[in-house]
C-alpha positions in Angstrom: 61.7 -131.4 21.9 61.1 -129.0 24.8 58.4 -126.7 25.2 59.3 -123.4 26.8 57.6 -120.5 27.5 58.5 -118.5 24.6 56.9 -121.8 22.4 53.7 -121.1 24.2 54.0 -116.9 24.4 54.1 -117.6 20.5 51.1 -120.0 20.1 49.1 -117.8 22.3 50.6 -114.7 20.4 49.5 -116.5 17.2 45.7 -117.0 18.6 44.9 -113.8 19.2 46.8 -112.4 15.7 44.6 -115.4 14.1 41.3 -114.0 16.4 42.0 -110.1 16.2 42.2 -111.0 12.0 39.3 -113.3 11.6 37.2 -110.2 13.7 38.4 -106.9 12.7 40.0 -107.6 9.1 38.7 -110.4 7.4 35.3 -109.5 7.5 35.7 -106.4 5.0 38.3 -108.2 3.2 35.8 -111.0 2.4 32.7 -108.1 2.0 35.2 -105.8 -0.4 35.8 -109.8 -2.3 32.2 -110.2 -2.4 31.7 -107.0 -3.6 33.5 -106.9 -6.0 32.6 -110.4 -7.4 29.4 -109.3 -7.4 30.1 -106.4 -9.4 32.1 -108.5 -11.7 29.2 -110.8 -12.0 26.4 -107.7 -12.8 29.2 -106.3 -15.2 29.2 -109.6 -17.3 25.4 -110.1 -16.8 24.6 -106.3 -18.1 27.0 -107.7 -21.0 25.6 -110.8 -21.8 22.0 -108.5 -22.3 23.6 -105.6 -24.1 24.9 -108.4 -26.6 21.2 -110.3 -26.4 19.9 -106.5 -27.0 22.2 -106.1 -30.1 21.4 -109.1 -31.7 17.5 -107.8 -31.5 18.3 -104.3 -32.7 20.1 -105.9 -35.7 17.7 -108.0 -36.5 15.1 -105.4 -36.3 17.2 -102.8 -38.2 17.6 -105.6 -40.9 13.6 -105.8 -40.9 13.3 -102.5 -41.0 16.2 -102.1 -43.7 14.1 -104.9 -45.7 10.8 -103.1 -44.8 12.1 -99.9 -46.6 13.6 -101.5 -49.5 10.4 -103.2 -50.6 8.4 -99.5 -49.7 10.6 -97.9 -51.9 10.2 -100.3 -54.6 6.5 -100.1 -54.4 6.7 -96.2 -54.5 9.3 -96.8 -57.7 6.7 -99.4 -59.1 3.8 -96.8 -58.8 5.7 -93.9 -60.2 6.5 -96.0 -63.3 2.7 -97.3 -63.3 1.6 -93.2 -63.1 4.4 -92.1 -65.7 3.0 -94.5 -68.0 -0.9 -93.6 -67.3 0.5 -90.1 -67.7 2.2 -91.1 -71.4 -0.9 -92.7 -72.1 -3.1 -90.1 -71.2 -0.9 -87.3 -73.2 -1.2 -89.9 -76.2 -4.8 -89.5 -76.1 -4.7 -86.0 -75.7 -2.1 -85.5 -78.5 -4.2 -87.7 -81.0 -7.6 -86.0 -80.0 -6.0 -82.6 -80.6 -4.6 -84.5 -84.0 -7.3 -85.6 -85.0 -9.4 -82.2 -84.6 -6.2 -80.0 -86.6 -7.0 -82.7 -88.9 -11.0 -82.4 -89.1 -10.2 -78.8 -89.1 -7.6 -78.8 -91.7 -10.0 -81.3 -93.9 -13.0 -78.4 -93.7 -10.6 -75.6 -94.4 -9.3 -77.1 -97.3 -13.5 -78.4 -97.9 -14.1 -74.2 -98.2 -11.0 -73.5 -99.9 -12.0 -75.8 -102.5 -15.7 -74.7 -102.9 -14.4 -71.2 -102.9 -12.0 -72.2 -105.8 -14.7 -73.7 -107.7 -16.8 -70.9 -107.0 -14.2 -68.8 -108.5 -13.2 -71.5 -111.5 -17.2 -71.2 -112.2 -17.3 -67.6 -112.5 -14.1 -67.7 -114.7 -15.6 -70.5 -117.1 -18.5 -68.5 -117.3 -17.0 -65.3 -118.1 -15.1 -67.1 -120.4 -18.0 -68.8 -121.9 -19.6 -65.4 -122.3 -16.3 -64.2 -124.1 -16.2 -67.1 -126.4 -20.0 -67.0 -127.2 -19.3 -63.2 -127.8 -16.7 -63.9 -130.6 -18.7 -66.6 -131.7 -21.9 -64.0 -132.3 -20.1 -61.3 -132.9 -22.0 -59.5 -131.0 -22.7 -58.3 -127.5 -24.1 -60.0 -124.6 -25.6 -58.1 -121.4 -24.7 -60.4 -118.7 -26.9 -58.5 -116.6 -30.1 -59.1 -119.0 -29.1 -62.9 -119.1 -28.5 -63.9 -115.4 -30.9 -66.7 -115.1 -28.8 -68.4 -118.4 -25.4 -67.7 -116.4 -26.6 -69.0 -113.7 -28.0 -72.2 -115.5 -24.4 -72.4 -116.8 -22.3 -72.1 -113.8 -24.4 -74.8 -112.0 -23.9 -77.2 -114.7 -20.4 -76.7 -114.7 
């Protein structure tokens, strides 16, 4: 093999395109690589935590979801407890007021009773006075006997 000049024009030619590249372009071309491996890399990393973050959130939005369940059964659980006080209470009320139309009733009907004896009294009486007037054939002043009618309406 025979080494010319041309051989060695392109070895030397080949140096300096190797030099000139490993100065002027590599240099970005391995800062764009870097660059944009670290990008990559913070990309996947801010990933990773918004994932880790998620997890947490759901977990605390089940807690929370749990949390409100059992608060809302407790607010249900008290609402029954002061429906049924309430019930209770109105029972009470309801009987009380019973038991005084009943008290009430009882005294009316009490009077109504001593007023229709009252009135039954006077009736026997007067009747007593008629019968005792056909039976003597004769008159009797009710007025001039008052303390006998009154004997006789408070032994009937």
């Amino acid at each position: 093999m025979d080494i010319n000049a041309s051989l060695i024009g392109q070895a030397i030619t080949f140096a300096i395109l190797v030099w000139v590249t490993m100065k002027l372009v590599w240099p970005p071309l391995v800062r764009a690589l870097d660059e944009r491996s670290k990008t990559i890399a913070d990309g996947l990393a801010a990933a990773e935590k918004g994932r880790r973050e998620l997890t947490l959130v759901e977990k605390r939005v089940a807690a929370e979801m749990d949390r409100a369940k059992q608060q809302a059964a407790e607010i249900v659980a008290q609402g029954e407890k002061q429906c049924a006080i309430m019930v209770e209470e109105a029972k009470a009320k309801a009987k009380i007021e019973a038991d005084r139309i009943i008290a009430n009733a009882k005294s009316e009907l009490d009077r109504e009773v001593q007023r229709a004896k009252g009135e039954l009294r006077a009736q026997v009486a007067s009747l007593a006075v008629a019968g005792a007037e056909k039976i003597l054939k004769q008159q009797v002043d009710p007025k001039a006997h008052a303390d006998l009618l009154t004997a006789l309406k408070a032994k009937l």
